[in-house]
C-alpha positions as CSV (number, residue, x, y, z in Angstrom):
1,X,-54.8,12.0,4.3
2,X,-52.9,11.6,1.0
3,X,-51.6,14.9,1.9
4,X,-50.1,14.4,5.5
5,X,-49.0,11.0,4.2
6,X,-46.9,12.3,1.2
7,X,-45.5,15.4,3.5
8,X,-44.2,12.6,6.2
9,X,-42.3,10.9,3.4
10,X,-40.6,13.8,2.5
11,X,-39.5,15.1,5.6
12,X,-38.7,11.2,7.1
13,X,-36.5,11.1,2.6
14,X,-34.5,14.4,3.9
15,X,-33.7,13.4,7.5
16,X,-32.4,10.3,6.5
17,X,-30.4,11.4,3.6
18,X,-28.9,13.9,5.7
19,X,-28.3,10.9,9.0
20,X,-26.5,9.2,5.8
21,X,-24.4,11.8,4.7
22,X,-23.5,12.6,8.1
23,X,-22.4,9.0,9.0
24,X,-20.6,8.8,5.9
25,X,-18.1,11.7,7.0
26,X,-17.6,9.7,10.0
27,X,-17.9,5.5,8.3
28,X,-14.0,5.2,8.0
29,X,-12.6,3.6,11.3
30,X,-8.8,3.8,9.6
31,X,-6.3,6.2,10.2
32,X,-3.8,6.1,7.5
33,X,-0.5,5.3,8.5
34,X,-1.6,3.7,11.8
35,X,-1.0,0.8,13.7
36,X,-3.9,-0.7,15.9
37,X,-4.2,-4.2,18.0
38,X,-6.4,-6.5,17.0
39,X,-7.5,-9.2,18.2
40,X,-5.1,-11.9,19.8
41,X,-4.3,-15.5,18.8
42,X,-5.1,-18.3,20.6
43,X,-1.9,-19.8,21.1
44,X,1.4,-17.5,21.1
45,X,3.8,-18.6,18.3
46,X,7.0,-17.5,16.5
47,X,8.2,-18.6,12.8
48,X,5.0,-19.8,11.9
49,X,3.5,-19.7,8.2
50,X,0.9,-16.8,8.0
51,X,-0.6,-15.9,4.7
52,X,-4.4,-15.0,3.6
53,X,-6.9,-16.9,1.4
54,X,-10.1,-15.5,0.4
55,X,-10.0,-12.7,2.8
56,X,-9.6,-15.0,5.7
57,X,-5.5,-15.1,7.4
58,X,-4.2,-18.6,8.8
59,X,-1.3,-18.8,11.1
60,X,0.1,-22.3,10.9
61,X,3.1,-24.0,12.9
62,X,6.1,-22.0,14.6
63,X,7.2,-22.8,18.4
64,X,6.2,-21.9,21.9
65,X,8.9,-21.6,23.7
66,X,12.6,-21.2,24.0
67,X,15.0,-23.4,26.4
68,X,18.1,-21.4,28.6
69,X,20.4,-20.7,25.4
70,X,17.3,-19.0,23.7
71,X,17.0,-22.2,21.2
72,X,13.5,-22.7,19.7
73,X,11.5,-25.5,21.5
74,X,7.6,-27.2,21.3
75,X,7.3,-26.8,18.3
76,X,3.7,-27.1,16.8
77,X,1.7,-27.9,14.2
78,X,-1.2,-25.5,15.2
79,X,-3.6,-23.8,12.9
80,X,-5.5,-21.0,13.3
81,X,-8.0,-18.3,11.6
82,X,-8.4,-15.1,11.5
83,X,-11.5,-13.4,10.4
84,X,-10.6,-9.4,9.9
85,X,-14.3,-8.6,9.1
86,X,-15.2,-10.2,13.0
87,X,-12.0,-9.8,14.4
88,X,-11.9,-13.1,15.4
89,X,-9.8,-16.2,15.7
90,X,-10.8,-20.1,15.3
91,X,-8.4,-23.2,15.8
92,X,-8.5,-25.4,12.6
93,X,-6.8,-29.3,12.3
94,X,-3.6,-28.8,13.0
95,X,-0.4,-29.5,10.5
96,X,0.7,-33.3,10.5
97,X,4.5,-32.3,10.9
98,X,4.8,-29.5,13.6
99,X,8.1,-27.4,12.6
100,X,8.8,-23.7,11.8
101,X,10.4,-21.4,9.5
102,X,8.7,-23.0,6.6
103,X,8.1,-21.9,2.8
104,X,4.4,-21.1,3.0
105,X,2.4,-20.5,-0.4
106,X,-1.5,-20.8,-1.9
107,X,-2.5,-21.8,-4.7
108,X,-6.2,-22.2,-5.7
109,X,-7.3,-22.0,-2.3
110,X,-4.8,-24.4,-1.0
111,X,-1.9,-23.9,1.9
112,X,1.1,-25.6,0.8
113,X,3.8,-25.6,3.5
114,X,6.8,-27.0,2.5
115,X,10.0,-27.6,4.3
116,X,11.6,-26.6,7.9
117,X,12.9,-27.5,10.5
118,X,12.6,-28.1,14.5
119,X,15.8,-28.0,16.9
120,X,16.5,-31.3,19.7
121,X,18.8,-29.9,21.8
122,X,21.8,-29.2,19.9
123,X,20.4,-30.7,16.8
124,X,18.8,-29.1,13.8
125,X,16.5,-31.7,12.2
126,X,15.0,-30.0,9.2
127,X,12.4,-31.9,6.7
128,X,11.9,-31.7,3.0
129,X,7.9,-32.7,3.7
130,X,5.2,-30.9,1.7
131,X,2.2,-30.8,3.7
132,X,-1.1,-29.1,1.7
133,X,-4.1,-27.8,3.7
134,X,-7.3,-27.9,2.0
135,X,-10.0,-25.0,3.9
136,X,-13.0,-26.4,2.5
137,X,-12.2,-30.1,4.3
138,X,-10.4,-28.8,6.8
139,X,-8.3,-31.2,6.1
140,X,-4.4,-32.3,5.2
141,X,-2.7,-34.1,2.8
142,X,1.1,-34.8,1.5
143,X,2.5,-34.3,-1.3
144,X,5.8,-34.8,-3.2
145,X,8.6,-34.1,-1.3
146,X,11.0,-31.0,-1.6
147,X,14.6,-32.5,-3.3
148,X,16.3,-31.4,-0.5
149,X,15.3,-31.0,3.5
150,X,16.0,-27.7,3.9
151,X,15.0,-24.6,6.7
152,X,14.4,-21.0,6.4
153,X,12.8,-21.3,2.9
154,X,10.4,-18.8,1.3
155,X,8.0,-19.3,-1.9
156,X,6.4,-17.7,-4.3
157,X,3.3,-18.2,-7.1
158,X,3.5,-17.0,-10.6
159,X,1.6,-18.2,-13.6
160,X,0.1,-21.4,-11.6
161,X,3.7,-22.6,-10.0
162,X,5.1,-22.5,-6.6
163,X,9.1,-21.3,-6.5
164,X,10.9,-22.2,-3.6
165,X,14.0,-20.4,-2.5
166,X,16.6,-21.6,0.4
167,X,17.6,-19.1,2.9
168,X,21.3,-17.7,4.3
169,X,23.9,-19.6,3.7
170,X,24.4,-20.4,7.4
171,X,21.3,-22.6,7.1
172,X,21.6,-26.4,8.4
173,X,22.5,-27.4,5.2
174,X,24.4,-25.0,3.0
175,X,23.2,-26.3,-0.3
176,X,24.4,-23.3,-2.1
177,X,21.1,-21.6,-2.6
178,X,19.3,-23.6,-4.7
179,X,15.9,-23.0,-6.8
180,X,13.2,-25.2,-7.4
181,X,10.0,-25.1,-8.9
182,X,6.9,-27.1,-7.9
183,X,3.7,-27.8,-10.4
184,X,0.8,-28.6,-7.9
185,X,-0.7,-30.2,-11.2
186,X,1.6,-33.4,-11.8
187,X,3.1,-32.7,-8.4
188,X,6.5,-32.7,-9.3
189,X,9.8,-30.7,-9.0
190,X,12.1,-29.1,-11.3
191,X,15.3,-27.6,-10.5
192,X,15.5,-24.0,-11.8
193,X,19.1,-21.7,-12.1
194,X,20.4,-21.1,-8.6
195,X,20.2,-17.9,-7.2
196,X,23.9,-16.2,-8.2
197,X,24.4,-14.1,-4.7
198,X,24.3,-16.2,-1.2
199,X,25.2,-13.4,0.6
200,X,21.1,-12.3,-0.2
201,X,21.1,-12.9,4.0
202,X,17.9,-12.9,5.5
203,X,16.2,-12.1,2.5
204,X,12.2,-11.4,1.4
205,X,11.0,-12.4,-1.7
206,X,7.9,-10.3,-3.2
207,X,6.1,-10.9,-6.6
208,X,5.9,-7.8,-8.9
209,X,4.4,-8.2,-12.6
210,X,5.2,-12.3,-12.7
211,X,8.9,-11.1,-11.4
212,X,10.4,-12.3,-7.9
213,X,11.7,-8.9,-6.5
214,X,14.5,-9.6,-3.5
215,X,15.2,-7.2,-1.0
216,X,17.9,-8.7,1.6
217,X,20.4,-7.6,4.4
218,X,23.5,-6.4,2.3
219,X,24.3,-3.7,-0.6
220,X,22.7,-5.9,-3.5
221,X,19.4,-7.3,-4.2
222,X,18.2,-9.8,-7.4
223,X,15.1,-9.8,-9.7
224,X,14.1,-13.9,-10.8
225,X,12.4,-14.3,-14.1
226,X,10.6,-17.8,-13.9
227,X,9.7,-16.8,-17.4
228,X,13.5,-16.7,-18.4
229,X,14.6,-18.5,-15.7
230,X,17.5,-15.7,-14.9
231,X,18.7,-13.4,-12.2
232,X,19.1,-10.0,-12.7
233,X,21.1,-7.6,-10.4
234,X,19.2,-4.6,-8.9
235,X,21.7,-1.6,-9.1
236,X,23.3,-0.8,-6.5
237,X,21.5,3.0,-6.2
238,X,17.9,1.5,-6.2
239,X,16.2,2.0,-2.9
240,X,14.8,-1.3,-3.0
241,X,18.6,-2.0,-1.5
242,X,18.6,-1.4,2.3
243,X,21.3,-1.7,5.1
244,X,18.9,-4.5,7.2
245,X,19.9,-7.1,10.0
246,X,16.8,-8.7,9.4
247,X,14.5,-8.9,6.7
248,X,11.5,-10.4,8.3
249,X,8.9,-10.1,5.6
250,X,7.7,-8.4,2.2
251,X,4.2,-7.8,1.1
252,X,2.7,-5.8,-1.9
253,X,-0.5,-3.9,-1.7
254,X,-2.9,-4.3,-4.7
255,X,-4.1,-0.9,-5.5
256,X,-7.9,-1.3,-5.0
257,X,-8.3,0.1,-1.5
258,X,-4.1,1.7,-1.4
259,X,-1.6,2.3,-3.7
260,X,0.1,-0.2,-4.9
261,X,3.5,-0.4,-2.9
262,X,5.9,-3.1,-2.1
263,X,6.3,-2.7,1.9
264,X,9.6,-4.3,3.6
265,X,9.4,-4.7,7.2
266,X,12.5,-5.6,8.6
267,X,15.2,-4.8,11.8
268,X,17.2,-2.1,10.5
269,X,21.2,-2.5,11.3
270,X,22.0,-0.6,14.6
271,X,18.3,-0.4,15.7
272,X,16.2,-2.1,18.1
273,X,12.7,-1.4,16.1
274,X,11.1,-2.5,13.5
275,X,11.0,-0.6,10.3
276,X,8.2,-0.1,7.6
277,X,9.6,0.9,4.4
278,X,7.3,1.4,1.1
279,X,8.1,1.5,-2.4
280,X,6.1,2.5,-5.8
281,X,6.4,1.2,-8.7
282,X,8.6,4.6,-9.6
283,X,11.2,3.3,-6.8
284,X,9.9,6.5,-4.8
285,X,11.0,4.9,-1.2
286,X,8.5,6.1,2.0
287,X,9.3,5.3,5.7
288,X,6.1,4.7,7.3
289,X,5.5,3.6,11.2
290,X,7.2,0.3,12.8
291,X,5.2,-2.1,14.6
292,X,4.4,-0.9,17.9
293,X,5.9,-4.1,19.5
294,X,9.7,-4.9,18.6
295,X,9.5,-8.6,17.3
296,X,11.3,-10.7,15.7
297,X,10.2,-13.8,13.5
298,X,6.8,-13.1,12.6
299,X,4.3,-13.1,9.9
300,X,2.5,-10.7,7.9
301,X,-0.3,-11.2,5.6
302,X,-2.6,-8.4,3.5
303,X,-6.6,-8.2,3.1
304,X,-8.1,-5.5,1.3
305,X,-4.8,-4.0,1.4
306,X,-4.4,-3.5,5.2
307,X,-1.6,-5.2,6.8
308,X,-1.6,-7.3,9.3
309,X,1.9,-8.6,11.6
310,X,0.9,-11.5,13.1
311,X,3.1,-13.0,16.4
312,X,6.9,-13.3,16.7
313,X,9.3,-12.8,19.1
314,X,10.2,-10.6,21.6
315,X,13.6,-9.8,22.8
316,X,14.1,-8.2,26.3
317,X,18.0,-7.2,26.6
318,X,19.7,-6.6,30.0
319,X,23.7,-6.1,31.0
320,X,23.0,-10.0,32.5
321,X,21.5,-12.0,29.7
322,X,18.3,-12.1,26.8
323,X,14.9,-12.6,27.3
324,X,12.7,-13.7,24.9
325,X,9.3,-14.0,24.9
326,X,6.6,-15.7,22.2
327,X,3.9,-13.8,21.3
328,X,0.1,-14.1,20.2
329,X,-0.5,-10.2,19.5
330,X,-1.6,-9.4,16.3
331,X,-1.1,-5.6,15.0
332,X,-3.2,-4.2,12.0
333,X,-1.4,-1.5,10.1
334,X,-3.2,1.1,7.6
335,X,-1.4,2.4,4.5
336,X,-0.6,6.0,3.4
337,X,-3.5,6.7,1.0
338,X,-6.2,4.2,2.2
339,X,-9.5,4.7,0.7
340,X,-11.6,6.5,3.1
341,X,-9.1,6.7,5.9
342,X,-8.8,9.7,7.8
343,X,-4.9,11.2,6.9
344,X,-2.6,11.1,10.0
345,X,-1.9,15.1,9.7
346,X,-6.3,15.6,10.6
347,X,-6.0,12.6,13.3
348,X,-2.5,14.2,14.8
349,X,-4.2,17.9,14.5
350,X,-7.4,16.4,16.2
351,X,-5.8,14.7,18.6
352,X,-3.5,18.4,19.4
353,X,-6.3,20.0,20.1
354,X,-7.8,21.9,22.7
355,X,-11.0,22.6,21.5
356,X,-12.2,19.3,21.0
357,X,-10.8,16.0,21.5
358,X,-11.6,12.6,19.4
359,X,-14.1,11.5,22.1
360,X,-16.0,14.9,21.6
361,X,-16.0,13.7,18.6
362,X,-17.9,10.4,18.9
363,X,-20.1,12.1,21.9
364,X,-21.0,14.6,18.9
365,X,-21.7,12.2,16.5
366,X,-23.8,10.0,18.6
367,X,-25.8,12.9,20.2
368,X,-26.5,14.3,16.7
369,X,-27.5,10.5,15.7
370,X,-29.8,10.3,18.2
371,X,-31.4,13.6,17.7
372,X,-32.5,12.7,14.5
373,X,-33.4,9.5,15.0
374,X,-36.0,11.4,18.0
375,X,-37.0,14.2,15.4
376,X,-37.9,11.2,12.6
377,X,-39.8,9.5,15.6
378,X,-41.9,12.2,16.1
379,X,-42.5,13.2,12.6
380,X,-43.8,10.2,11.9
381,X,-45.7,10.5,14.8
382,X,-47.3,13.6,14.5
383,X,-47.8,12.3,10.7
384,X,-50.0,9.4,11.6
385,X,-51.5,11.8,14.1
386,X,-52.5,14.4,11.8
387,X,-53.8,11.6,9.4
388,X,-56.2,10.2,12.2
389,X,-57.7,13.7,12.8
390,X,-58.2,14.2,9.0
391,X,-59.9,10.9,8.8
392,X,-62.3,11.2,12.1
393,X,-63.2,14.9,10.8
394,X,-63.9,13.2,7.3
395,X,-65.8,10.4,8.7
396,X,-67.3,12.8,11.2
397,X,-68.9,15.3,8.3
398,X,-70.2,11.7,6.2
399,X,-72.2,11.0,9.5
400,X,-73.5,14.4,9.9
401,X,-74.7,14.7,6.2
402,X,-76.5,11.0,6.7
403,X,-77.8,12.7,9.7
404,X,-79.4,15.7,8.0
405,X,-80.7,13.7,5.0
């Protein structure tokens, strides 16, 4: 009995080592360099505030709609979660002020949201509110108001503080590129140096080693020091400098599960796509896929290092007029070099060929799966079975020998 017992654990030990390393060639569902559609939000936006906490993304604010001259309209102040693990959404308390094309920033688990504006008709009405959402509560509260109301602002967090930056110069009000700095501990402002080029148009702001790294729409792009408190020129021949109409956002991967890489997504000038540049920390520039939806005014936000571009616009052009449509999509992108990812030159040669295709592949791996988990079935089977004979023949041969005594 001991016997058959210790001969069934070894055989089920090597079948499932053997169903583990199996699966393991196959665990990865990335393909690196690869876009795929996720799940939806609830409520289409464009130019609201997206950016991830504690491995969960929020989508906060932005507008519905657009009137005849393609002017943003009902604008909202909804919240929403997105859980990448379940690939699912859920609508949180929504934003006091609705508005869009807000700064957006986090800072020990808290959303701060601060600025934008909404458009009345003809009129641009932006705010200088600072509205803080708290995940735990689920809750909002206010804050100290930004010096200025200002739109089309974007922030960043270094050492503990939250640096705003104005937009364009064409913004409602052409404050000439101001910079201020918030402390979410005495809740209170500081004005820092302005930034020295306005013509950073339709810029993206990035944080790289407690610097603010620009990338924008014409031949020059600035580093900001908040240690310093001073600008530096990029040279003109770094690649971080790119011909872009529109730089819609900047994120940086963190190097645990990709290589660390600033990544620029952005309508390049002439083109009606979205690009998808990347950058190392040598300059080395890469230009990876584009969204496969052309949109416009959307948000982007990174958990373990996968991308994800979150609603926008989408712009329909005909000889007559401009269609634009909001949009809930939500589009998951997978860095060159993800851990465990399949490369794209094996999915493009697997998907090429004639022998097999991908679903052969899952067939395959299922069958096999199944095979094994049969064959395990009826070792143990047979095991328990050989065990019961041993044990009746043992207990047969005990009752014989009282029999004969």
């Amino acid at each position: 009995m001991n016997k058959a017992f210790a001969f069934m654990l070894i055989l089920f030990f090597i079948c499932g080592s053997f169903v583990a390393g199996f699966s393991s060639v196959w665990a990865s569902d990335y393909v690196e360099n690869s876009w795929s559609t996720k799940a939806s939000m609830n409520q289409a936006r464009s130019g609201m505030g997206v950016i991830a906490v504690e491995g969960k993304i929020y989508a906060i604010g932005g507008h519905r709609t657009f009137d005849d001259f393609l002017r943003p309209t009902d604008f909202v102040g909804t919240n929403e979660r997105y859980d990448p693990k379940t690939d699912t959404w859920v609508t949180l308390e929504p934003m006091p002020t609705a508005r869009h094309n807000f700064a957006i920033a986090e800072y020990q688990g808290k959303i701060y949201c601060i600025g934008g504006y909404i458009v009345d008709g003809s009129r641009w009405i932006t705010y200088d509110v600072v509205e803080v959402y708290n995940p735990n509560s689920n809750s909002w509260s206010t804050k100290a108001a930004l010096p200025f109301a200002e739109a089309g602002l974007t922030a960043c967090v270094v050492d503990g503080k939250i640096y705003v930056f104005t937009s364009y110069p064409g913004s409602p009000v052409n404050s000439g590129s101001p910079v201020f700095m918030y402390n979410p501990v005495t809740d209170s402002w500081t004005a820092k140096t302005h930034m020295p080029n306005t013509t950073l148009h339709y810029y993206a702001p990035v944080v790289v080693d407690n610097k603010i790294v620009f990338t924008s729409l014409y031949l020059t792009s600035e580093i900001y020091d908040p240690a310093t408190n001073e600008w530096t020129e990029i040279r003109k021949e770094s690649p971080l400098i790119l011909i872009f109409n529109s730089v819609f956002a900047t994120q940086t991967t963190t190097g645990v599960y990709a290589p660390q890489r600033i990544y620029v997504l952005g309508r390049q000038y002439g083109t009606t796509y979205l690009t998808n540049w990347s950058y190392d920390s040598n300059g080395t520039q890469v230009s990876n896929k584009g969204t496969p939806i052309f949109r416009e005014n959307f948000g982007v936000a990174i958990v373990d290092d996968i991308l994800y571009v979150i609603g926008g616009t989408s712009y329909k052009y005909t000889k007559s007029n401009t269609e634009a449509e909001v949009l809930a999509v939500n589009e998951q992108y997978v860095p060159m070099g993800y851990y465990g990812a399949l490369s794209s030159d094996m999915f493009d040669s697997l998907s090429r060929s004639n022998i097999i295709s991908a679903m052969n592949l899952i067939v395959i791996v299922l069958i096999v799966r199944l095979v094994l988990i049969i064959g395990i079935i009826v070792i143990v089977v047979s095991s328990v079975a050989i065990g019961l004979v041993f044990y009746f023949k043992k207990r047969q041969k005990r009752t014989e020998r009282k029999i004969i005594r």
